[in-house]
C-alpha positions as CSV (number, residue, x, y, z in Angstrom):
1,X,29.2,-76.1,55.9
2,X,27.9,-78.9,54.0
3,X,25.2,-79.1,57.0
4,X,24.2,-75.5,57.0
5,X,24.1,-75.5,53.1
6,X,21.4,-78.8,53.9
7,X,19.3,-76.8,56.1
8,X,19.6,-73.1,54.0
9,X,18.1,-75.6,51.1
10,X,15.3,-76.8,53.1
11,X,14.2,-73.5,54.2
12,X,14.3,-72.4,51.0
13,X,12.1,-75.3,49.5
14,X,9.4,-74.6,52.8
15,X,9.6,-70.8,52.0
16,X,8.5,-71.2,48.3
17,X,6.4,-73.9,48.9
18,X,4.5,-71.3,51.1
19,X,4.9,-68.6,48.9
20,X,3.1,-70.9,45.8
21,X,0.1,-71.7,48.2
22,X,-0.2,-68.4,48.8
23,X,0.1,-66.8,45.4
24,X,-2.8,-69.7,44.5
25,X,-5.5,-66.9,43.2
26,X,-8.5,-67.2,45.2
27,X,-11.3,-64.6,44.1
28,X,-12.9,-62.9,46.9
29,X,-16.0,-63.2,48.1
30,X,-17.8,-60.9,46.4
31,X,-17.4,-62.5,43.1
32,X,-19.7,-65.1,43.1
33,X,-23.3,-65.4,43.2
34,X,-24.7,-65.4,46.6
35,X,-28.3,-65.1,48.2
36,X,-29.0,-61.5,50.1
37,X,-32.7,-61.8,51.3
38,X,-35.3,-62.8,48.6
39,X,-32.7,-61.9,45.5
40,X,-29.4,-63.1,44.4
41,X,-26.6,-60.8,43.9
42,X,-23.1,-60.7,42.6
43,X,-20.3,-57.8,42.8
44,X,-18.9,-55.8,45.3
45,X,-22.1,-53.7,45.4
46,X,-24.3,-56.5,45.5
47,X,-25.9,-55.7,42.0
48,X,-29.3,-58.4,41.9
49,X,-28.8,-61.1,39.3
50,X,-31.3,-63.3,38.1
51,X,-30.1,-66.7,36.7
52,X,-32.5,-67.5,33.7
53,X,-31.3,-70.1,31.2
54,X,-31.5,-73.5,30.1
55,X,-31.0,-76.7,31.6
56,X,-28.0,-78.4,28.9
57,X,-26.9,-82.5,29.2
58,X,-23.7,-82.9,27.2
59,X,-23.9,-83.3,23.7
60,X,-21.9,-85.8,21.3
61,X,-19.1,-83.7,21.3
62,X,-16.7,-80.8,21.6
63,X,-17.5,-78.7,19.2
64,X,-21.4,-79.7,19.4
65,X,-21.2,-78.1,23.1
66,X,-19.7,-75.1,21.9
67,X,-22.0,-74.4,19.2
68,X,-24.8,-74.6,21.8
69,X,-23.2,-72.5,24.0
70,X,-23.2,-69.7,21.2
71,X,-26.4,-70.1,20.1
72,X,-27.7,-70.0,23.5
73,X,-25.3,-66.9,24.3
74,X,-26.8,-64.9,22.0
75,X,-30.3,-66.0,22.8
76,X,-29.7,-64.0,26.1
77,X,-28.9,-67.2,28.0
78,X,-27.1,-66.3,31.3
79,X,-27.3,-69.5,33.1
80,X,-26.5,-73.1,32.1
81,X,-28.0,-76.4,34.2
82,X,-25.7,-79.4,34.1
83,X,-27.3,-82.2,35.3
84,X,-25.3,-84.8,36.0
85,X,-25.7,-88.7,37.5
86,X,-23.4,-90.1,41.1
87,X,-22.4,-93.1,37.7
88,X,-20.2,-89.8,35.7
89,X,-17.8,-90.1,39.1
90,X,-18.4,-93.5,40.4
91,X,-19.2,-97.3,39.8
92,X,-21.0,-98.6,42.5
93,X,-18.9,-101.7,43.0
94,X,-16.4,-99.4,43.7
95,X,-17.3,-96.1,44.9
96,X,-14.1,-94.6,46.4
97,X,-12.7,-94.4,42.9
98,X,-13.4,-91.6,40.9
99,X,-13.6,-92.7,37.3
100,X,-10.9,-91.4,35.0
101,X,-12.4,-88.4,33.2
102,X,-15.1,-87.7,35.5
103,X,-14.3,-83.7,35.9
104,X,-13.7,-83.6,32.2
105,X,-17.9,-82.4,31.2
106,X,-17.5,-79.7,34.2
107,X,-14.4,-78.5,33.2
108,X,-15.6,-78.1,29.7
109,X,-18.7,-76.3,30.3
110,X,-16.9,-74.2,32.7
111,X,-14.4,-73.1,30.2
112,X,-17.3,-72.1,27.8
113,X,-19.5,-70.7,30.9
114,X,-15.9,-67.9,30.7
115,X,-15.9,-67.9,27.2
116,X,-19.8,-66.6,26.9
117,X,-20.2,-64.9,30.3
118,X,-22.4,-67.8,31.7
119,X,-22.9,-69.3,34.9
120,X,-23.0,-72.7,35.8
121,X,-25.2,-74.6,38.2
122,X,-24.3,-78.0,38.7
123,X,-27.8,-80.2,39.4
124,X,-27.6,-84.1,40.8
125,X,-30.1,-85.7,38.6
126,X,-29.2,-89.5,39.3
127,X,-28.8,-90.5,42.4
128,X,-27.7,-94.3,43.8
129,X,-30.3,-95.6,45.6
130,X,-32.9,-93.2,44.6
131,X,-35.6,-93.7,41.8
132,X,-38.8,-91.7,42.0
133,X,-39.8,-91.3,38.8
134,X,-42.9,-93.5,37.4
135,X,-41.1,-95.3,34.5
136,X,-42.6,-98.4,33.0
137,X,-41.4,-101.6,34.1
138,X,-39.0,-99.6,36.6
139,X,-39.3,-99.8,40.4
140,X,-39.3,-97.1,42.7
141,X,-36.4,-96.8,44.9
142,X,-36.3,-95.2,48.3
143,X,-33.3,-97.2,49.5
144,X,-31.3,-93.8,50.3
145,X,-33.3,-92.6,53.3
146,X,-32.5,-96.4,55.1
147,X,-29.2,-97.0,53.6
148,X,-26.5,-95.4,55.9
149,X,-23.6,-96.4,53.5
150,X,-25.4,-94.7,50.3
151,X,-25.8,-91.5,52.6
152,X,-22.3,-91.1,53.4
153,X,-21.7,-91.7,49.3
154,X,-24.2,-89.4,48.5
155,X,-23.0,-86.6,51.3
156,X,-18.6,-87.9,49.8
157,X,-19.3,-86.9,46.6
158,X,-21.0,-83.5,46.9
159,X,-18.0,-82.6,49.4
160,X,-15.4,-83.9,46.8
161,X,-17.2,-81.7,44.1
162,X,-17.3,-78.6,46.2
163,X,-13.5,-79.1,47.1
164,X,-12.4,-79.2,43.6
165,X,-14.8,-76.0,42.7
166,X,-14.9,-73.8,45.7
167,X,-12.7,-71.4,44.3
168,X,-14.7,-71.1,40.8
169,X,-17.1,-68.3,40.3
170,X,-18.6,-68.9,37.0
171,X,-20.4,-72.0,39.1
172,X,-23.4,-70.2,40.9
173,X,-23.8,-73.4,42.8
174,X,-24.7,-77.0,43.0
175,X,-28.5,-78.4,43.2
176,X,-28.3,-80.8,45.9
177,X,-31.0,-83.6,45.4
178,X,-33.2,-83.9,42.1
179,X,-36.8,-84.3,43.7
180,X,-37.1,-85.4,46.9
181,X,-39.6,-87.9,47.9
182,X,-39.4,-90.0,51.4
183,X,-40.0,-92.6,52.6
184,X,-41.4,-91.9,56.1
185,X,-41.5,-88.0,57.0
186,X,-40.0,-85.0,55.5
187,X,-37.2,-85.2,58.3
188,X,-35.5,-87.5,56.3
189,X,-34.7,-85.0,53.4
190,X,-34.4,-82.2,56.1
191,X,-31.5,-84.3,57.9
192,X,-29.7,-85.1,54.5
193,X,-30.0,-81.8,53.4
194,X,-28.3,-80.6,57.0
195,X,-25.6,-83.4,56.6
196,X,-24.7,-82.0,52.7
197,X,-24.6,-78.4,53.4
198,X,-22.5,-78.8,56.4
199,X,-20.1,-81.2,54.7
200,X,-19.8,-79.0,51.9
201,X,-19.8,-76.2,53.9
202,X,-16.4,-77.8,55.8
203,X,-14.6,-77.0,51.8
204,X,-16.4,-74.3,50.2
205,X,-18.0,-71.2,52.1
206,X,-18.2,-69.5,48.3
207,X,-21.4,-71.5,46.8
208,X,-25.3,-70.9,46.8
209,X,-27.0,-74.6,47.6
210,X,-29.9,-75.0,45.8
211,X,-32.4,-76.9,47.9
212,X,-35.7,-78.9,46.3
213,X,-38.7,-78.9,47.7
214,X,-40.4,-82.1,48.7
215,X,-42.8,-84.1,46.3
216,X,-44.3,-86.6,48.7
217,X,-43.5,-88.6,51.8
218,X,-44.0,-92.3,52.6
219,X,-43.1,-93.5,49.2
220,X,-45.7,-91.5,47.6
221,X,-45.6,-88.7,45.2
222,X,-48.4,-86.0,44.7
223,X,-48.8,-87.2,41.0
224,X,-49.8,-90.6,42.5
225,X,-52.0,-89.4,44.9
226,X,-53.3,-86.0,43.8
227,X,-52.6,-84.8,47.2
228,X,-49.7,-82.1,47.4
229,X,-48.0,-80.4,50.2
230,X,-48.5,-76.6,51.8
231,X,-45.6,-74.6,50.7
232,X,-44.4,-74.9,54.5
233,X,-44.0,-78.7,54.3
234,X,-43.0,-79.1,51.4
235,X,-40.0,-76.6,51.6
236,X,-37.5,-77.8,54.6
237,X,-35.6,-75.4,55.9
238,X,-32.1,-75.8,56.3
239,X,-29.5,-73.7,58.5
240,X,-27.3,-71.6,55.8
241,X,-27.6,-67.9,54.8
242,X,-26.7,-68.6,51.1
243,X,-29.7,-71.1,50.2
244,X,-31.9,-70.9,47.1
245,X,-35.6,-72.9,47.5
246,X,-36.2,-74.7,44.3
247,X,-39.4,-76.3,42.4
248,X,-40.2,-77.8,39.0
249,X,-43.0,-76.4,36.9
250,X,-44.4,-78.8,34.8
251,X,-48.0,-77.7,35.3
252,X,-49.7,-79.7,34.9
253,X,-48.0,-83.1,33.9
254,X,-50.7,-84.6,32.7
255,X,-50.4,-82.1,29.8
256,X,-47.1,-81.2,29.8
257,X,-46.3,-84.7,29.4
258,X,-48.6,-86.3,27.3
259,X,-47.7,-89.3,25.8
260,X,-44.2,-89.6,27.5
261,X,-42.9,-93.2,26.3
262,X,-41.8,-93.7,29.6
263,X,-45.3,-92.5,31.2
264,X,-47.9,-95.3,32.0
265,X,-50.0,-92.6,33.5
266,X,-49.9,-89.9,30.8
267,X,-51.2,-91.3,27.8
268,X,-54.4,-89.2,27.1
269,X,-54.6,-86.3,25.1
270,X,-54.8,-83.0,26.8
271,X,-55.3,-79.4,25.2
272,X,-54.4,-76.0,26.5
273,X,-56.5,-73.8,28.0
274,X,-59.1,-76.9,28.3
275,X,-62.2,-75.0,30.4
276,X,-64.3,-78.5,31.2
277,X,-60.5,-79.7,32.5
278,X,-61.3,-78.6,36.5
279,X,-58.2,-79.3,38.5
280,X,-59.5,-79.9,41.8
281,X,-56.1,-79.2,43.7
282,X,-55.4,-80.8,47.3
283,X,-53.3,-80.2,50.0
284,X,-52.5,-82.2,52.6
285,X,-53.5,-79.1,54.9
286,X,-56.7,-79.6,54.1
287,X,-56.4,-76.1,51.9
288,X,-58.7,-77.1,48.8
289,X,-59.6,-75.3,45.1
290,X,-61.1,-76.0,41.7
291,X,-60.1,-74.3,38.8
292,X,-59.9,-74.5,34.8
293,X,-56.9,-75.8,33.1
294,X,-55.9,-72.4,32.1
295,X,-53.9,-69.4,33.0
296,X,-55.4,-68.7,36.0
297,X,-54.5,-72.2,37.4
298,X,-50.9,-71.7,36.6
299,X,-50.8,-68.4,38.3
300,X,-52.6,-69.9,40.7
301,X,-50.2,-73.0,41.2
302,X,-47.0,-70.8,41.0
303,X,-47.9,-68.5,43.5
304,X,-48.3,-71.1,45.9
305,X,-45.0,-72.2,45.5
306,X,-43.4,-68.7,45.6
307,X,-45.1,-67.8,48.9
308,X,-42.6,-69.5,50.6
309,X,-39.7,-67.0,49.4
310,X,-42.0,-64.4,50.2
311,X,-42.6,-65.4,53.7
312,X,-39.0,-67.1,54.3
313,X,-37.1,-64.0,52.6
314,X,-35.7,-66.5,50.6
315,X,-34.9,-67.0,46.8
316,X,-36.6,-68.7,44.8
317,X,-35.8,-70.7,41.7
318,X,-37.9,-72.8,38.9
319,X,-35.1,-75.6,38.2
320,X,-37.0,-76.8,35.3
321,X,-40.2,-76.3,33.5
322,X,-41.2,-77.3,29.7
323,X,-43.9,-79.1,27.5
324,X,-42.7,-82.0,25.6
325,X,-43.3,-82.2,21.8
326,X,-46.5,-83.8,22.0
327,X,-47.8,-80.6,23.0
328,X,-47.2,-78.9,20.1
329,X,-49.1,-81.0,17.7
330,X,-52.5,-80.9,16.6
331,X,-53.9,-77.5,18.3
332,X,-53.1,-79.0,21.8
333,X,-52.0,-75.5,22.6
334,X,-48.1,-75.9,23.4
335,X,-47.2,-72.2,22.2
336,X,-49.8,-70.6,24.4
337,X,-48.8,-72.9,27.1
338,X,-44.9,-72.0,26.8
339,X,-46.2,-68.1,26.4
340,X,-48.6,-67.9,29.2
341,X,-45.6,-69.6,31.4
342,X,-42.7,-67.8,30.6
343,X,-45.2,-64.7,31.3
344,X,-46.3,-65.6,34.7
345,X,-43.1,-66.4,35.4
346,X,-41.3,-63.5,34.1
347,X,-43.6,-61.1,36.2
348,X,-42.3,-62.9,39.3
349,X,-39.4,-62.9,42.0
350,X,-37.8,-65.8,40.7
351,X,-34.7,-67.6,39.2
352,X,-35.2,-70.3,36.3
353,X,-33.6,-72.7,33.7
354,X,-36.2,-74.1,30.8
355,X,-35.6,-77.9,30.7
356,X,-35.0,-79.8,27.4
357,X,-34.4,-77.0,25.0
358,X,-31.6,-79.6,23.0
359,X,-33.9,-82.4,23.4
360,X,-36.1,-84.0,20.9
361,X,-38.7,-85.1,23.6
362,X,-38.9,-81.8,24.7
363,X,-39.1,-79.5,21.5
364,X,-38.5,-76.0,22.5
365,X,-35.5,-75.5,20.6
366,X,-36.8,-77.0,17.4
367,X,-39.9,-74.7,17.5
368,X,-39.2,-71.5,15.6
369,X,-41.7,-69.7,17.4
370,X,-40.4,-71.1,20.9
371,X,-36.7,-68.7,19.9
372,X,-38.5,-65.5,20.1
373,X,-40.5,-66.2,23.4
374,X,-37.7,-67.1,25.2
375,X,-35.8,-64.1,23.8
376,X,-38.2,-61.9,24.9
377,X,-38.6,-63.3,28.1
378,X,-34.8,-63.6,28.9
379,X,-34.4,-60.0,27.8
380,X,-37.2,-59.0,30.5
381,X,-36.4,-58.4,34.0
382,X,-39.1,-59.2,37.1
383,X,-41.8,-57.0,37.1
384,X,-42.7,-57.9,40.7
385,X,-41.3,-56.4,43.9
């Protein structure tokens, strides 16, 4: 009896340990943002969403996130960008430990992403092993697309990310690598990009990927060398059928970032429109064109990009776009900058999060005039179809 009574017990602990895993809500499919051709949708009758927002670091504290969250709730605001850096999970010296506290900025936003109706994408800004930004007196690093060991830390971490998340809706999905620039051929981001997706793919079928286009190969971005890349090579395809194609619009940042402290190569004044400013574009194709620094060359620059959701049947989004503060000063024209952008942008097929509204550097949300555009333009829905 006292065997029996043993085994009855045992069952009984299996049955209700199967019966919690599968009472474990999971939402289905349906409820979270996926790709459908060119658009993003979301419901059970695939109603088209388009994710316009801001992109939002962490601020000094609780109640400082939550009044940002408000204020950008009822600013329209449907889509927060939280950027975050590989050192929020991991120290390098020891990078199979995740850091105490390392969920706690995602699970906050999250929890106000409910509260307000938001989504969430999560963007890896900081990668180890991976520097291409010109900063002064900092090197360039390309050491990710040699180092095997910072790959397979690079590929662990989105996988653990996804794992934890796969079964949260309010994230619209996770922004793989924060612009790509190789060191040989565009292969090498193409091959990374296949690893990530299939890795995270192994834990979470739920999630769009958000894929960046390429700014350069062999260690040398378009900035540098005034030569960019055809939409075609500079977007690598991946194998997925719930991929957004992503870009940053800082057009151009010789003006949008004038004066950037960090910026060895932007410290001349610009103005906007300038007509004796000619941008004589390049592309590595060969495909050439001059025009004014005005309107017409940020139509210009952003159809270019866009041509390859309209020839991929992809989406499309802008992960970031803004003027810094120095723009705004002395008639250099930031206001009709930000106005003729968030128009162009507005009238076209395509997702986006304004970058630096909270920061000083960047301005926007200390410009009264800048609340009212970006009212306006998160209020409007695409005009192009």
């Amino acid at each position: 009896m006292r065997f029996q009574s043993v085994i009855r017990f045992a069952v009984l602990l299996l049955l209700t340990a199967s019966f919690g895993q599968a009472s474990e809500p999971v939402p289905a499919a349906h409820k979270f943002v996926r790709a459908s051709g060119d658009q993003l949708v979301v419901g059970e009758a695939g109603e088209s969403v388009w994710l316009r927002g801001v992109a939002l670091k962490p601020g000094n504290s609780a109640q400082e996130n939550e009044k940002r969250f408000r204020e950008l709730a009822e600013l329209g605001v449907n889509t927060i960008r939280l950027p975050f850096s590989y050192r929020h999970f991991y120290d390098p010296e020891t990078p199979d430990i995740i850091k105490a506290g390392a969920w706690d900025t995602i699970d906050e936003y999250l929890a106000l992403a409910r509260q307000h109706g938001m989504w969430v994408i999560l963007q890896n800004l900081s990668i180890e092993g991976w520097q291409p930004v010109p900063v002064i007196g900092v090197p360039f690093d390309y050491s990710i697309w040699s180092d095997a060991g910072l790959q397979e830390r690079y590929v662990g971490l989105w996988r653990k990310i996804a794992e934890r998340y796969r079964h949260e809706p309010r994230i619209a999905g996770y922004s793989l690598f924060f612009e790509p620039i190789t060191a040989a051929g565009s292969e090498q981001w193409g091959k990374l990009a296949q690893r990530t997706v299939d890795a995270i793919r192994e834990v979470d079928t739920n999630h769009a990927l958000f894929i960046e286009r390429i700014y350069g190969i062999n260690a040398e971005r378009r900035e540098i060398s005034g030569i960019d890349l055809a939409p075609d090579d500079a977007f690598i395809t991946v194998e997925d059928d719930n991929l957004v194609y992503e870009f940053y619009y800082f057009e151009r940042d010789e003006y949008t970032h004038q004066f950037a402290s960090w910026r060895a190569d932007t410290q001349l004044e610009r103005v906007y429109p300038d007509p004796d400013w000619i941008i004589d574009y390049q592309e590595s194709s060969g495909f050439e064109i001059s025009l004014p620094f005005d309107r017409n060359y940020l139509e210009f620059y952003l159809a270019r990009q866009l041509e390859f959701g309209e020839s991929h049947n992809v989406p499309m989004s802008i992960w970031g776009f803004g003027a810094m503060h120095t723009c705004f000063i002395e008639d250099r024209g930031g206001l009709r900058w930000l106005t003729d952008s968030l128009d162009l942008i507005s009238q076209s097929k395509v997702n986006w999060t304004l970058w630096g509204y909270y920061d000083e550097r960047f301005f926007a949300g200390k410009h009264d005039d800048v609340r009212p555009l970006l009212r306006a333009a998160l209020a409007a829905g695409h005009t192009k179809n």
